[in-house]
C-alpha positions as CSV (number, residue, x, y, z in Angstrom):
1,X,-17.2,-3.6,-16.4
2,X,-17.3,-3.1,-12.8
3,X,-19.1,-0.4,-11.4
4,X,-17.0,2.4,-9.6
5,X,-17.9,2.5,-5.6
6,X,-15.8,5.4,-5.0
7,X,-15.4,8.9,-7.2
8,X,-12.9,11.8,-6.7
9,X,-12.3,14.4,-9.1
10,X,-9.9,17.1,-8.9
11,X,-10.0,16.8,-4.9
12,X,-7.9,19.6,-3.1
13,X,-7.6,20.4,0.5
14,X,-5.7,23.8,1.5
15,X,-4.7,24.7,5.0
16,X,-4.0,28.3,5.0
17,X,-0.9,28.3,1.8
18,X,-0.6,24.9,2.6
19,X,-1.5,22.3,0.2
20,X,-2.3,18.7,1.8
21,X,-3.7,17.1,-1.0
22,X,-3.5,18.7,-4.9
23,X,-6.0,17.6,-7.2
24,X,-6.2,13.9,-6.6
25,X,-8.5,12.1,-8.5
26,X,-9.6,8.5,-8.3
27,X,-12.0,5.9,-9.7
28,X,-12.1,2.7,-7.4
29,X,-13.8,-0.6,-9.1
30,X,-16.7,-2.6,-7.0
31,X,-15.0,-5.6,-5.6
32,X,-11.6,-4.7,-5.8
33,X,-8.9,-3.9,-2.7
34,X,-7.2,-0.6,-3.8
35,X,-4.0,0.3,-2.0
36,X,-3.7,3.9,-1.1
37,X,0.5,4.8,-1.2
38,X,2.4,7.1,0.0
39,X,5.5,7.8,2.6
40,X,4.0,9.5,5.9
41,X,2.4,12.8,5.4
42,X,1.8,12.1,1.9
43,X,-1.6,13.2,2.1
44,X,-3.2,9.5,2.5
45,X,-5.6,10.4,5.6
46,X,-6.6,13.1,4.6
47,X,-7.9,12.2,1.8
48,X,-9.6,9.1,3.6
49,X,-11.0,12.0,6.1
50,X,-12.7,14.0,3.4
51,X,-13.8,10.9,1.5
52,X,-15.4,10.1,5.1
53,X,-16.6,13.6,5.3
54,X,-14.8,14.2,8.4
55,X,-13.3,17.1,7.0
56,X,-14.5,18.8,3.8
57,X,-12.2,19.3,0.5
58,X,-11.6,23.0,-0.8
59,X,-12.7,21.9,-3.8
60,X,-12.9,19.2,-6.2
61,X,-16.0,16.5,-5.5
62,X,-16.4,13.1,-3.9
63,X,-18.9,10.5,-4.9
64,X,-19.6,7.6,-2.8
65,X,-21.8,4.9,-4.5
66,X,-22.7,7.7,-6.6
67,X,-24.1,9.8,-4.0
68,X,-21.9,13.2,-3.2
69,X,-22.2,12.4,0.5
70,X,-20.8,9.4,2.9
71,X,-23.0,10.7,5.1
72,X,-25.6,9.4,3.0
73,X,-24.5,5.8,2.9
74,X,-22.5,5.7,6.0
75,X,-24.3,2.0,6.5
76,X,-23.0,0.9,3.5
77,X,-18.9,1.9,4.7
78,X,-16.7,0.4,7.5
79,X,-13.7,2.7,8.9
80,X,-10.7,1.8,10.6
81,X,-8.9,5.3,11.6
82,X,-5.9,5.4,11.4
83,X,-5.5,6.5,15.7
84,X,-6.6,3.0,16.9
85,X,-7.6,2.3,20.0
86,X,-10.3,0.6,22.6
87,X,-12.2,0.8,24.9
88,X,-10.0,-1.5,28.0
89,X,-12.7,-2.8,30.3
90,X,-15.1,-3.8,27.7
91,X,-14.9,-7.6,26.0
92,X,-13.9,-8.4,23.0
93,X,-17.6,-9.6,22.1
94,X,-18.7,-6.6,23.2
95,X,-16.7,-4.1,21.3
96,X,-17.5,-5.8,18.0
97,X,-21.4,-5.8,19.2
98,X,-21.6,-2.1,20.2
99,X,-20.1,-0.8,16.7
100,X,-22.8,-3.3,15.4
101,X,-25.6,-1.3,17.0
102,X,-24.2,1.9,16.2
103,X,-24.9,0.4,12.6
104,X,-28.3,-0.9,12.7
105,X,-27.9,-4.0,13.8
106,X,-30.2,-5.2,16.7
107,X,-28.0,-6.4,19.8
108,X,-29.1,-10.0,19.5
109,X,-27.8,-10.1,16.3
110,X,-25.1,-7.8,17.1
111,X,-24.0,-10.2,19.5
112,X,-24.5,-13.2,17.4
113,X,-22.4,-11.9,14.7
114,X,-19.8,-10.8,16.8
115,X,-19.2,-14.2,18.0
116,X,-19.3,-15.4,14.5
117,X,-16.4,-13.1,13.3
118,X,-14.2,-13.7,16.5
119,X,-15.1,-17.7,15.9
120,X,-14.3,-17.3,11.9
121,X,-10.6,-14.7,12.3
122,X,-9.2,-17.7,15.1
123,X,-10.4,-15.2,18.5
124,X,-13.0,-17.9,20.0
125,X,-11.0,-18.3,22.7
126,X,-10.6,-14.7,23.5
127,X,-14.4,-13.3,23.1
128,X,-14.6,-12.8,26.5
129,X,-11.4,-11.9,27.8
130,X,-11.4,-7.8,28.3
131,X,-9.6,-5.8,25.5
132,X,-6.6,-4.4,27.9
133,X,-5.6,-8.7,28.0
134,X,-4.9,-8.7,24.3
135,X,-1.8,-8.7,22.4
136,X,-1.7,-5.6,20.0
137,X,-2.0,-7.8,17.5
138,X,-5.1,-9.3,18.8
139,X,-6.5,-5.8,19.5
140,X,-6.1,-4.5,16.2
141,X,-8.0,-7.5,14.4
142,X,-10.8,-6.8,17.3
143,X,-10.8,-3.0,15.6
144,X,-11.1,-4.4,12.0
145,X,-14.3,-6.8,12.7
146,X,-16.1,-4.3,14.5
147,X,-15.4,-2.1,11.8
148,X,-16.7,-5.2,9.7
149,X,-19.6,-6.2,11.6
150,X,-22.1,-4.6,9.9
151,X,-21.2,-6.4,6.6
152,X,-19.8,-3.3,4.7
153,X,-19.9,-3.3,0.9
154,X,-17.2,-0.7,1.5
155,X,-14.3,-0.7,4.0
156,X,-11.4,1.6,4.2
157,X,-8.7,1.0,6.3
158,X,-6.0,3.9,7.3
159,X,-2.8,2.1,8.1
160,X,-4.2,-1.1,9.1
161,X,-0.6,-3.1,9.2
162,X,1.1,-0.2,11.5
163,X,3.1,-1.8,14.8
164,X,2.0,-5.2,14.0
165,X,4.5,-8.2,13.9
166,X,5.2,-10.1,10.6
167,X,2.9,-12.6,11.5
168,X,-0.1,-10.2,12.7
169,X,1.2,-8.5,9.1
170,X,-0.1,-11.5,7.7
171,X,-3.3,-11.9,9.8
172,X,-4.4,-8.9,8.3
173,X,-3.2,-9.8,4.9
174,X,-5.3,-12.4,4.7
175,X,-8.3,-10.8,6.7
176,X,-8.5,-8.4,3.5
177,X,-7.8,-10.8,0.8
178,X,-11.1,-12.4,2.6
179,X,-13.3,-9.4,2.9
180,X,-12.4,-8.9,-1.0
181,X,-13.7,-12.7,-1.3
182,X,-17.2,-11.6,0.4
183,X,-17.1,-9.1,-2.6
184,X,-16.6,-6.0,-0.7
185,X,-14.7,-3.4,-1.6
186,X,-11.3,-2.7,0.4
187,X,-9.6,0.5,0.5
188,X,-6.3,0.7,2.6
189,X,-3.5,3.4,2.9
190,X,0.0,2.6,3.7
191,X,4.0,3.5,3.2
192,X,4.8,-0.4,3.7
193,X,4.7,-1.2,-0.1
194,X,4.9,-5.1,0.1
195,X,1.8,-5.3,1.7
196,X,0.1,-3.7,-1.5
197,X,2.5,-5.4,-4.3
198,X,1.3,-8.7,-2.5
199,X,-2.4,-8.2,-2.3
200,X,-3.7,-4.9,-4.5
201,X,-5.6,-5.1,-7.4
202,X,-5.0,-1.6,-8.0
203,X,-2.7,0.9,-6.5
204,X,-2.4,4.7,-6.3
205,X,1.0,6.4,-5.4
206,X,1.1,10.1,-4.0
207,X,3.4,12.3,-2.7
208,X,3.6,15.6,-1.4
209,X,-0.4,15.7,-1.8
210,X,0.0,15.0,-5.4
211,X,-1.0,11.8,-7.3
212,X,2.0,9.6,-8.7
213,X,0.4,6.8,-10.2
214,X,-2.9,5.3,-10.7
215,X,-3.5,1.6,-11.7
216,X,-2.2,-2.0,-12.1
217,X,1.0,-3.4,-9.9
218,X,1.8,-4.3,-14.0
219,X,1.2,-1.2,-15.1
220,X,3.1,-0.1,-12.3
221,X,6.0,-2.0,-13.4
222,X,6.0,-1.3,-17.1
223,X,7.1,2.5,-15.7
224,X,10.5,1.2,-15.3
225,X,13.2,0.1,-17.8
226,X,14.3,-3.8,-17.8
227,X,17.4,-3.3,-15.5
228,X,20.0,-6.3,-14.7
229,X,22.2,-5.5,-11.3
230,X,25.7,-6.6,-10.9
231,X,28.8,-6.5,-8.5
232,X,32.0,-6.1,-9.2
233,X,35.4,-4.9,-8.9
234,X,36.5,-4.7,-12.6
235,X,35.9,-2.1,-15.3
236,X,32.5,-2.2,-16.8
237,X,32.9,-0.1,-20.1
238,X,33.0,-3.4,-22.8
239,X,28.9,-3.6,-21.3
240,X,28.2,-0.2,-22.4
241,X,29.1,-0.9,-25.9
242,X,26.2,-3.4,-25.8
243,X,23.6,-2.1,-27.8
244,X,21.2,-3.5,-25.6
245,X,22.8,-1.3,-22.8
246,X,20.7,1.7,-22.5
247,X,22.5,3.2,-19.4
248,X,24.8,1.8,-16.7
249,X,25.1,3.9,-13.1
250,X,26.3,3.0,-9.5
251,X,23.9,2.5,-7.2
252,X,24.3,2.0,-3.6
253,X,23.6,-1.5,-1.0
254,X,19.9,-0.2,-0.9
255,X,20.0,0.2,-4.5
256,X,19.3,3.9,-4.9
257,X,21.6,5.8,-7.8
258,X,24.8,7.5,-6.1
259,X,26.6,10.1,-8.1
260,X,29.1,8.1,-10.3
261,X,32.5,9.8,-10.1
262,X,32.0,9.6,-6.5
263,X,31.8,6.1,-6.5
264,X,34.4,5.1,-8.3
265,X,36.1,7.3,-6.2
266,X,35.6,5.1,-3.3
267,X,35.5,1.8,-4.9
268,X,31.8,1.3,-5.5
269,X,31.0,-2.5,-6.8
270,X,27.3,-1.9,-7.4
271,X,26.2,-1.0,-10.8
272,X,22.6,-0.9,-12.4
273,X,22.2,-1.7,-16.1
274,X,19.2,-0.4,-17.9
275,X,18.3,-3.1,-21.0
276,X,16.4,-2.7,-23.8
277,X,12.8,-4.5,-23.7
278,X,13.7,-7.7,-26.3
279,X,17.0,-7.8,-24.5
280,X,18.9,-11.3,-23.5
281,X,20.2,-10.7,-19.6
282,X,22.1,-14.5,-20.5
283,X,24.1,-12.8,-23.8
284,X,25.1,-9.6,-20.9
285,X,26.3,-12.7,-18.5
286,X,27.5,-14.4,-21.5
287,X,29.5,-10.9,-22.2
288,X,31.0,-10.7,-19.0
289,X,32.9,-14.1,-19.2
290,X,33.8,-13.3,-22.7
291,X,35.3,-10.0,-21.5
292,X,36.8,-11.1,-18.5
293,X,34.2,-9.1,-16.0
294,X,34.1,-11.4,-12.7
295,X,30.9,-11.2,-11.0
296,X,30.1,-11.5,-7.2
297,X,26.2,-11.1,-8.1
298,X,24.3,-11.2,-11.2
299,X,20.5,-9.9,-10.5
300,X,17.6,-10.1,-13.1
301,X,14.4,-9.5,-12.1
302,X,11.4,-7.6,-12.6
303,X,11.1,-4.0,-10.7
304,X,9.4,-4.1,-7.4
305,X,7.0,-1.4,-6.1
306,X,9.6,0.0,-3.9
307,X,12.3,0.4,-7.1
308,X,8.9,2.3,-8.9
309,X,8.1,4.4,-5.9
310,X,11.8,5.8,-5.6
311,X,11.8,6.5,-9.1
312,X,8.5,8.8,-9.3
313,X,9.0,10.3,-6.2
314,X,12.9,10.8,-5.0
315,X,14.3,11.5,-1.9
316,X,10.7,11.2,-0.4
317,X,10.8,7.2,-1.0
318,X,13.3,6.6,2.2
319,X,10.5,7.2,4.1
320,X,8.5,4.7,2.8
321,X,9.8,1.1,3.8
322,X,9.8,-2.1,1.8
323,X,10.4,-4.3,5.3
């Protein structure tokens, strides 16, 4: 079993009568990339700041390869905040160097790792261009090798995919799946839930300060009925006399449930069908024909993160995206 790099229990942080984060607790394996949940205020970096001891919890403790301090091991962590930025007139070499030292490392060896990282993540060419020349893209993967440099065992990164493009998106995707490679531990917060259902080992969901969910993108999963999705303009009552029809409802183009009397109402073509778990989806299709339902869609598939999210949490899902 691996051993756990990161420990909170019962972690709460108050601010005046208001409650940021509400007993969270955590276990995070050695070796594993962790995705940290959560639409925007959600409590995320905050809870990165007190595991970083930048602020302290009200109560509740933090253990950090098993010592109750950061602080202790702060060698041993690399941190990307969450309010980037760099310094403009100084090279991209040099910025990756300088966090370096700030970490131990000698500046020869600073510098000769530096180069190394820039060489290995496809920035060669830009090592000694100054950091106001590059793309934001560019920029930010600058930000996540100096926060590398020092060869972490533990790295946390607070919104790391924010105001990148799709293909910077994927940079990044595969500078984490890379770090995890090396061994090291990767702990990143989001509200963009297809970077996590795409790269997370393990995943914890929280809202309004309180943990959601805590484990597998499986076990994540298994939350959710078996659900088929269909469209159409004809009566659906023969389906609910399947016995393998748990529950049908109208559901909207983004696929959240909409109140059903108001959708018939207005003609709504969407409907959600909640199966049993042994259930055929091909004898419901099969049903259909016999019973004279045409189709325009006929949807089977598992539940994605995003359909789990807005089930747990509500109205607070829209603000997390699934772009």
């Amino acid at each position: 079993m691996s051993q756990s790099v990161l420990e909170l229990s019962d972690v709460t942080k108050l601010y005046g009568d208001f409650t940021a984060v509400d007993r969270v607790s955590l276990s995070i394996p050695e070796g594993s990339i962790y995705g940290f949940l959560g639409p925007n205020g959600a409590g995320k970096t905050t809870t990165i700041r007190m595991i970083l001891e930048i602020i302290k919890p009200t109560s509740g403790t933090i253990r950090v390869f098993d010592k109750p301090s950061a602080l202790q091991v702060r060698d041993r962590i690399g941190y990307l905040p969450e309010e980037k930025g760099l310094y403009k007139k100084m090279k991209a070499w040099s910025i990756i160097a300088y966090f370096a030292t700030l970490k131990g490392l000698d500046r020869r060896k600073a510098k000769r790792r530096a180069y190394e990282l820039l060489e290995q993540f496809g920035l060669k060419d830009f090592a000694d261009q100054k950091t106001e020349a590059l793309s934001k893209g560019m920029g930010q993967k600058v930000q996540v090798l100096a926060s590398i440099a020092h060869d972490p065992d533990l790295v946390i990164l607070d919104e790391p995919f924010s105001g990148l493009d799709p293909v910077n998106q994927q940079v990044m995707e595969d500078v984490i799946r890379d770090m995890a490679v090396k061994g090291r531990t990767v702990l990143f917060s989001t509200h963009v839930m297809q970077h996590a259902e795409r790269i997370c080992d393990r995943l914890l969901l929280i809202a309004r300060g309180r943990k959601m969910f805590d484990g597998t993108l499986d076990e994540a999963k298994r939350t959710l009925p078996r659900r088929v999705r269909i469209e159409t303009d004809a009566a659906i009552q023969p389906l609910l006399a399947l016995p393998d029809v748990i529950e049908a409802y109208a559901i909207d183009s983004d696929g959240m449930r909409v109140d059903d009397d108001a959708a018939a109402a207005n003609g709504n073509a969407h409907w959600e069908l909640e199966i049993r778990e042994n259930a055929d989806p091909q004898a419901i299709l099969h049903h259909c024909f016999e019973n004279g339902i045409r189709l325009r869609r006929f949807d089977h598939s598992d539940p994605s993160l995003h359909d789990v999210f807005v089930r747990m949490v509500g109205p607070d899902a829209m603000e997390a995206s699934y772009r």
